[in-house]
N, C-alpha and C positions, 0 to 999 in steps of 0.2 A: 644314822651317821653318828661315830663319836670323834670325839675332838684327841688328837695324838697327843702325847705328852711332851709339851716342848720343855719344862723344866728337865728334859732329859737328850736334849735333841740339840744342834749344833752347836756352835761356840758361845760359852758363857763365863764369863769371871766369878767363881763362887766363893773365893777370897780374894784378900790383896793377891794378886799378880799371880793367884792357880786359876788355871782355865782349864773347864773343863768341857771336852770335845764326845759328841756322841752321836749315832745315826742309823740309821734301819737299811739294812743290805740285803732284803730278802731273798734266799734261797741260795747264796755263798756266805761259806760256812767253814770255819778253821777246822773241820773235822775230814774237808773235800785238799787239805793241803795249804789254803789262802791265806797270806798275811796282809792285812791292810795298815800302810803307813799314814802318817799324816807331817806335813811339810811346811815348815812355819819360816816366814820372814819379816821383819820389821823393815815396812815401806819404804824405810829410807834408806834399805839395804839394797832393797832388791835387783838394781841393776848396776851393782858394784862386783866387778871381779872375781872380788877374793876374797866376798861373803855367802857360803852358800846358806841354803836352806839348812834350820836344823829337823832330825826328824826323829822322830816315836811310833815303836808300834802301837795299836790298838788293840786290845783284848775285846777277842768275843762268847758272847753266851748269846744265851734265846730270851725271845721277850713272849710273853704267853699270848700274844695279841695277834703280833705283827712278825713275829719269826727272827730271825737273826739279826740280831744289835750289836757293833761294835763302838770301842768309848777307849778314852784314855783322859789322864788327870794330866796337864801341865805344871807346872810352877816355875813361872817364866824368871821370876827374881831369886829362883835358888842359886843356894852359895856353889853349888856344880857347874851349872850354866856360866853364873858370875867369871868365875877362875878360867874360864876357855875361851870368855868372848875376846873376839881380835879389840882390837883397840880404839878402831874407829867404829867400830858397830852401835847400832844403836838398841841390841835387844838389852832387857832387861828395862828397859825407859818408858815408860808411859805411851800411850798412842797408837794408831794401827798397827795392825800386824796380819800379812795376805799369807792364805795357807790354799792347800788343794788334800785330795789325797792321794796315793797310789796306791794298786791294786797288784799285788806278786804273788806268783806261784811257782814252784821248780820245773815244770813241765810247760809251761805258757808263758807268752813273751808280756812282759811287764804292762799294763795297765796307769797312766799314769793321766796327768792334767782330772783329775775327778775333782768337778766341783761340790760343794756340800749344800745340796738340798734342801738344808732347813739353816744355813748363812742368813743372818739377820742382816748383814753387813756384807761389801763385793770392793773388791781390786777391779784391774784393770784386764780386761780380757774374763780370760776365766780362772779367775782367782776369785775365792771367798774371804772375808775379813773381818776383824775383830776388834773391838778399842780396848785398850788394857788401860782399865783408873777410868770404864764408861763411867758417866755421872747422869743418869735420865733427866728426861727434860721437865721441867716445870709449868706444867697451865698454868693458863691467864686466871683470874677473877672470873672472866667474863665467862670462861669454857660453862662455869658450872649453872650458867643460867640460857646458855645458848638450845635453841628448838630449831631443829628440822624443817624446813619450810613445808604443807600440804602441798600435794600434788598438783593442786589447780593454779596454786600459784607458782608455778616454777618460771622461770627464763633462765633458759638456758643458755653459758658459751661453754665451746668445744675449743680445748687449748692442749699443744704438746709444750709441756714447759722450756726445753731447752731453745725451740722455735720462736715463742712465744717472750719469753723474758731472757735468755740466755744459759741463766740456771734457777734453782732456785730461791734466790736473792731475788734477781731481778723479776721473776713474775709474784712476789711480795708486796715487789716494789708500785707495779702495775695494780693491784687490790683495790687503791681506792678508786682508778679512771674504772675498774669494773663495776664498782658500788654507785658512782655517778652516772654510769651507761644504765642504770636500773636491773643488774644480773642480781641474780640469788642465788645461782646453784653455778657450779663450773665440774664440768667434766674431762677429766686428765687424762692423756691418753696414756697406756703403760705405761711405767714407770719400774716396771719389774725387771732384773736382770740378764741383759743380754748381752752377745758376744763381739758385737760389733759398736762403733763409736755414735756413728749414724744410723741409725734406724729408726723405725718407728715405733719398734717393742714389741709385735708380735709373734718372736719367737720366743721364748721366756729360755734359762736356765736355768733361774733361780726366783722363786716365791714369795718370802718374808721378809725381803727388802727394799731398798730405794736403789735404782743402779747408781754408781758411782758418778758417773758422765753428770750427774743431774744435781747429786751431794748426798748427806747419807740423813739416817730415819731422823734425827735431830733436826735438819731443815727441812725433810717434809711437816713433820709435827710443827714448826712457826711457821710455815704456808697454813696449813690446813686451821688453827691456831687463831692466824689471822685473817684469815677467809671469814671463820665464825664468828671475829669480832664486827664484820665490816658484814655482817647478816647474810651472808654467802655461803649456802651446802658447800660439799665437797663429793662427791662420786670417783671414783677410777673406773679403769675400763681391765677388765679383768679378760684373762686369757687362758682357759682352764681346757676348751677342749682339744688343743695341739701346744707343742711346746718344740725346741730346736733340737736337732737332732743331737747337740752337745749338751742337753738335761740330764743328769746322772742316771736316771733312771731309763734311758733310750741309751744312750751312749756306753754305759757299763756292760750292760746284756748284750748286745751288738756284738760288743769287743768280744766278749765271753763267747758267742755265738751259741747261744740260747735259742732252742725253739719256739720256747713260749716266753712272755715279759707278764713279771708281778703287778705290772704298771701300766704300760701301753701297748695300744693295738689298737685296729677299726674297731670301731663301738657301733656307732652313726653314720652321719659321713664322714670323708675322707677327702676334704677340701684341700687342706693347708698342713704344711709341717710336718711333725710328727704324732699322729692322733692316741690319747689319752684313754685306757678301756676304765670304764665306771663300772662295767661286771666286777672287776674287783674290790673288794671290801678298802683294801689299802687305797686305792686312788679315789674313791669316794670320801673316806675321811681326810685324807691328804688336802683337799681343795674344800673342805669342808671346815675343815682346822686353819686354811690361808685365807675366808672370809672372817673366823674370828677372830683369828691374829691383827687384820688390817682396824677392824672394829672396833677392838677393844686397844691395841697399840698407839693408833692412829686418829682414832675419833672420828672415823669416815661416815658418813651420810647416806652411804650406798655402796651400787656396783653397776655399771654398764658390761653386762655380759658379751665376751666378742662371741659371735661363729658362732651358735649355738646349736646349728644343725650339726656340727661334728660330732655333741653330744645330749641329742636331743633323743628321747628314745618312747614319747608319751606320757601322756598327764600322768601315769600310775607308774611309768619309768624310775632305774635306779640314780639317771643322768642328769639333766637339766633341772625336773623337777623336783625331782628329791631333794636336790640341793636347796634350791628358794626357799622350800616349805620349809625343810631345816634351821636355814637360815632366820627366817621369818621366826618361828616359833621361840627360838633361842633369843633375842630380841623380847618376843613377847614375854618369856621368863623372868627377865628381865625388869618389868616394872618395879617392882618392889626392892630393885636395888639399891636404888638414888643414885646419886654421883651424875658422872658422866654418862650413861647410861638412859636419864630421862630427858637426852634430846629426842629421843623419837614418840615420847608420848605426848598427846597435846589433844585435848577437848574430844576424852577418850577415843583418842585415834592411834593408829601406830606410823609413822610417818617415815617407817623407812624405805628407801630408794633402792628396790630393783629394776632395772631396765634390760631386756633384751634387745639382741642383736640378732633379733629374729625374721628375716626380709621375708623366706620363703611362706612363712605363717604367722603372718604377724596379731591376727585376730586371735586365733587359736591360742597361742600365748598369753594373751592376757587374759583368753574366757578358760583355759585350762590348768594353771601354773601361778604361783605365785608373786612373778614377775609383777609388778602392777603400773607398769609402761613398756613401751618397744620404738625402735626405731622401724621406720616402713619405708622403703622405698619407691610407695606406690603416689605421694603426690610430686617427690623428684621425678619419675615417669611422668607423671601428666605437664609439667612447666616445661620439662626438656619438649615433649610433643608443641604446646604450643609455641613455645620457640623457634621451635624450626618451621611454623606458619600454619600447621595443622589446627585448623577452628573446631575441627569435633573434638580438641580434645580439650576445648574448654568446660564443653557439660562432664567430662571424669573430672577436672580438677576443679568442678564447683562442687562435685560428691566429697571429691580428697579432702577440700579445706574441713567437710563438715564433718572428715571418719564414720562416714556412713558405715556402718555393718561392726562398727569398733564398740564393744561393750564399756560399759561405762562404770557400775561396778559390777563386783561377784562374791557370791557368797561361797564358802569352800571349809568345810568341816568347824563351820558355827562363825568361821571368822569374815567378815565383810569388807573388801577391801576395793577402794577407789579405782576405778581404770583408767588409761589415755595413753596416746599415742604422740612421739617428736613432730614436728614440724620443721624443715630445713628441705632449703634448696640450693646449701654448700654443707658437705661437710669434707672430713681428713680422704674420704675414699675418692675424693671426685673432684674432676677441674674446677676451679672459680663459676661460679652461673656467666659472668660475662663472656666466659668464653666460646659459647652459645651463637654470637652473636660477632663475633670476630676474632682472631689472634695474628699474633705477630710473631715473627723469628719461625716461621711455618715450618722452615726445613731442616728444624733443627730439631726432634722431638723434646729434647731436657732441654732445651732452655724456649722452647715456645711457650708466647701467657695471652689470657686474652688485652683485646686492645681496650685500652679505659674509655677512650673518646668515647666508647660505647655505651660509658657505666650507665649511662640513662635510660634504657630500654629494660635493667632490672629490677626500675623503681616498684612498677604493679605489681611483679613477683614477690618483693618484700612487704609492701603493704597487705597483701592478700596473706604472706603466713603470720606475720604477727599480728594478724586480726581474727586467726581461721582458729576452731577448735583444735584443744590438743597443749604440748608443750613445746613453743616456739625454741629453736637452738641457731644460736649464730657460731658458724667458727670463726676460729680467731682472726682477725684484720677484715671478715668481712664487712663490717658496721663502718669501715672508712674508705671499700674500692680494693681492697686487696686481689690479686689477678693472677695468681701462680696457673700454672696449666699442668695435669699430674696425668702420666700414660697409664694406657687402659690397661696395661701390663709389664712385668719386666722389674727388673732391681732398681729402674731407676725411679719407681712409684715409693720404694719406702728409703732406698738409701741415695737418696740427693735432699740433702739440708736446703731449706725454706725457709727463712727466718722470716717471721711479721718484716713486713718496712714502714717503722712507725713512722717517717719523712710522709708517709701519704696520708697520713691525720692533716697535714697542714694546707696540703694543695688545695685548688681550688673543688675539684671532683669530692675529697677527701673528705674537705668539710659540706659538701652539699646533701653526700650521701650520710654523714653517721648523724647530722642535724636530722633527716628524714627517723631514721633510725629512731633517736629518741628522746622524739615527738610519738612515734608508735611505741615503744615501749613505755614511756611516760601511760599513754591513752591505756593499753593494754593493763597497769596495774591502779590505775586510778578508776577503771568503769568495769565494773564485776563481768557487765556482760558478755564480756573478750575472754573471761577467764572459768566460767559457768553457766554462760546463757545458752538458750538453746541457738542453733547453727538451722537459719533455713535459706537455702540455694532458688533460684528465679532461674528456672530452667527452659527457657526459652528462646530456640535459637535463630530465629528471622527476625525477630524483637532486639537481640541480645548478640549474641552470638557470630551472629554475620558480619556484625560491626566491631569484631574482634572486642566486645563490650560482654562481663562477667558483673552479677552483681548477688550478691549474700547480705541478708543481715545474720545478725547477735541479738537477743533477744532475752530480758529475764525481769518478770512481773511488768514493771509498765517502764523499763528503760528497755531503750529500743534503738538500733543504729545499725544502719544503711552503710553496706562497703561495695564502690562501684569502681571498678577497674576498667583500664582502658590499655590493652595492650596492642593497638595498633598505634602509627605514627600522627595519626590525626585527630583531632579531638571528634569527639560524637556528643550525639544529643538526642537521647532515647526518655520514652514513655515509662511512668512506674505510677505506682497507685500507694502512696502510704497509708498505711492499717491506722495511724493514729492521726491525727488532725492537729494543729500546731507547729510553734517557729522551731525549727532543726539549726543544730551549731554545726555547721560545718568546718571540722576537727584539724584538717592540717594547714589549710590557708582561710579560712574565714568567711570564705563563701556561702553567707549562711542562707535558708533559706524560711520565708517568712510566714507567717499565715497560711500554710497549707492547708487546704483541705483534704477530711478523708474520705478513703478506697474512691478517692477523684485523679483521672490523667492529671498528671506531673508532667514538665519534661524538666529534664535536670540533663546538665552538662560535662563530659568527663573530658579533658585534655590528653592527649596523644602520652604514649610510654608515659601513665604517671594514674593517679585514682583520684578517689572523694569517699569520704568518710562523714555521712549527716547523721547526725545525733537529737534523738528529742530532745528538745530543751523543757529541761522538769518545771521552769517555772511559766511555760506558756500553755 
């Protein structure tokens, strides 16, 4: 893969006030009859009357690469311009300016709303944009000493920022309650350009920016900025193997009625959207060039790959993996750059964050591919199962917590790199876990949630994944009761607005649950063995199991600790035999337990919807 040349590719100021506008249109061509315009307005024109758009052609040639380029120079402050603007306009002035292009031929009906593909910046709908007098942003001090967190120590939240904080300002603002909650890493859902107000962003139209709805590259970078100050990764969720059917590159061809697309097609599968073809050289570098862009632009920490099956095509494929390894190796090149640059190195390690969105194989992913985490599906499958009262499927989700079959590292053309898999039993695709368990407003699909009265039957749930192998992920407001309810289908899964309702930090539910919360994340980064030890399951179900009763420890050199869940309604009082002999802390309420003897019957006590967590005590 090579990296496209964006000193030649969308809108950029290369003096006071000439901009200069360029873009790859492969296989239309001014020799086929095409002129391509481009249509500039200062924002504070645009929905005035009696200011139209002003426009310019574009001149084109060949690019020896990538096939046909067209470009054109601006010079928004010449004395031409000057002398015709109406009076109340505002061009020639500093500040945005939202442009598109159109596409005309004598024999075909006009082409017109084209967005630009390689727009650093976006208008409202589909419109791309530009600041005239940009002034880049300034790092902290602190950027140039900021590290990557290793993989073992991550905790994860899952946040859509405009849900989450409003824009973002406000989830800025929220930074330190996430550094108090004990996160380190947060992963943002798109953030990339789309054509509606509400959504969730996985139609993309445009790549290399912040969508407008949210603020532009300037307030992502003091997000991200100050996430690093407050010892916080930063990940996005990238959205590479389908994009909306109004991507200039689907949408142009269409129009044209092209048989074949420079760009898109089924590759993989054909899930979602409009699917992305990697056979081509161009959309292999295109999404190859939009990971270094966000990296190097952005100071990003990673990538949460959505949908990977759309472009998944094998370990030796041109699609998924090619990219990682890409990715990865560019990175590695790296080292010896300084700058911002050596947050991913750290106690010769390379500490950058790929995660797949890989459900259908998630093992495969991380023993094939670069990736060096995944989301999985498979212990949301087992908690839904016991939820609904199903007791055999507590012995899957005592394998789930532990990623039985999940490779830990791998080695792959000399380079060795760490493995593991999410832990969540909420995230953006899925109702609340309470809702498992009751809901309310039944008959109404968008506005049913579950019932909270309930929240207390999801306590073992959350104790068991921030204690289980892997990288624990909260979404957003779940740490205080949050209870939205999202359909298993339909527009109203991504376009009905959710916002957090921080009022439920306060209740009494609110605070019962995010106090449980973190106490386990506390435990979780203060005892290695929640973050490195080995994971072994007590698989035993007339013992265990019958009494709706699951129990695992953590384990690493001589710290040792006991997680005993109790997911029915009544408390139980089961047999166990601890390997080591001596007083255990019992971790969340204090119930500790004394002079044990070892590999001797115990019996130890678990209360109904809630756990226990015993801990050797090192100095007994």
């Amino acid at each position: 893969m090579n990296l496209l040349p964006l000193d030649k590719l969308g809108a950029r100021e290369i003096a006071g006030g000439v901009v200069d506008f360029g873009l790859f249109l492969p296989w239309v061509s001014a020799n086929d009859g095409y002129q391509l315009w481009l249509k500039i307005i200062h924002e504070k024109d645009q929905f005035l009357q009696d200011i139209p758009p002003h426009e310019f052609e574009l001149t084109h040639s060949l690019d020896s690469e990538y096939g046909d380029y067209w470009s054109v120079k601006v010079d928004i402050k010449s004395e031409a311009f000057t002398k015709r603007r109406i009076p109340i306009s505002a061009w020639g002035s500093e500040g945005t300016y939202v442009y598109r292009y159109c596409l005309r031929h004598p024999d075909r009906t006009e082409i017109d709303w084209i967005i630009d593909p390689f727009a650093r910046e976006f208008g409202v709908g589909k419109l791309s944009a530009f600041t005239l007098g940009y002034r880049p942003y300034e790092w902290s001090q602190e950027e140039k000493d900021w590290k990557t967190p290793a993989l073992k120590d991550l905790v994860l939240y899952e946040l859509m920022i405009n849900e989450f904080g409003g824009d973002i300002d406000g989830a800025i603002a929220q930074l330190d309650y996430l550094a108090d909650l004990g996160i380190n890493c947060i992963e943002v859902m798109p953030v990339s350009n789309v054509g509606m107000t509400v959504d969730w962003g996985f139609l993309p139209i445009g790549y290399f920016g912040v969508d407008e709805r949210f603020g532009n590259r300037k307030d992502l970078q003091r997000l991200i900025d100050a996430a690093h100050q407050r010892k916080i990764a930063v990940i996005l969720d990238a959205v590479y193997g389908h994009t909306s059917d109004s991507f200039p590159y689907s949408y142009v061809y269409r129009q044209l009625g092209y048989r074949e697309n420079p760009f898109m097609g089924t590759f993989a599968k054909d899930y979602f959207g409009e699917s992305t073809d990697f056979t081509r050289q161009f959309t292999q570098d295109f999404f190859y060039t939009v990971n270094y862009h966000w990296i190097e632009t952005y100071h990003l920490d990673g990538f949460r790959y959505d949908c990977v099956p759309n472009y998944w095509d094998g370990a030796t494929g041109v699609g998924y993996a090619s990219l990682t390894f890409n990715t990865y190796q560019t990175i590695k090149d790296k080292q010896s750059a300084g700058g911002y640059w050596q947050r991913f190195f750290n106690n010769d390690k390379i500490n950058l964050i790929q995660c797949a969105e890989q459900l259908e194989g998630p093992q495969e992913i991380l023993a094939k591919t670069y990736s060096n985490c995944t989301w999985q599906n498979e212990t949301l499958g087992a908690v839904k199962g016991v939820a609904s009262g199903n007791r055999d499927e507590l012995t899957n989700l005592g394998f789930r917590f532990g990623l039985i079959d999940y490779p830990q590292t791998v080695t792959t053309n000399d380079d060795t790199l760490e493995k593991t898999a999410l832990q969540y039993i909420e995230n953006h695709d899925h109702p609340r876990f309470v809702c498992n368990f009751g809901v309310i407003n039944r008959d109404n699909e968008l506005l049913k949630e579950g019932d909270r009265n309930l929240w207390y039957k999801v306590q073992p749930y959350l104790i068991g994944m921030l204690t289980a192998s892997g990288i624990p992920m909260l979404w957003q407001g779940q740490e205080f009761g949050e209870n939205y309810y999202i359909p298993d289908q339909g527009f109203g899964r991504v376009m009905l607005f959710r916002p957090v309702r921080w009022d439920y930090f306060y209740d009494p539910i609110g605070k019962s649950v995010i106090s449980l919360v973190r106490k386990l994340v506390k435990l979780r980064r203060e005892r290695s063995q929640f973050r490195t030890g080995e994971h072994f399951f007590y698989n035993h179900f007339d013992r265990y199991h019958a009494k709706n009763v699951l129990l695992f420890s953590r384990y690493e050199q001589n710290a040792f600790s006991l997680v005993a869940l109790n997911f029915g309604d009544t408390a139980q009082t089961v047999p166990f035999w601890f390997p080591i002999g001596g007083s255990y802390r019992e971790e969340l309420h204090g119930e500790n337990l004394n002079d044990v003897p070892q590999l001797e019957e115990t019996w130890i006590t678990i209360p109904g919807n809630y756990g226990r967590i015993w801990t050797k005590d090192e100095n007994s």
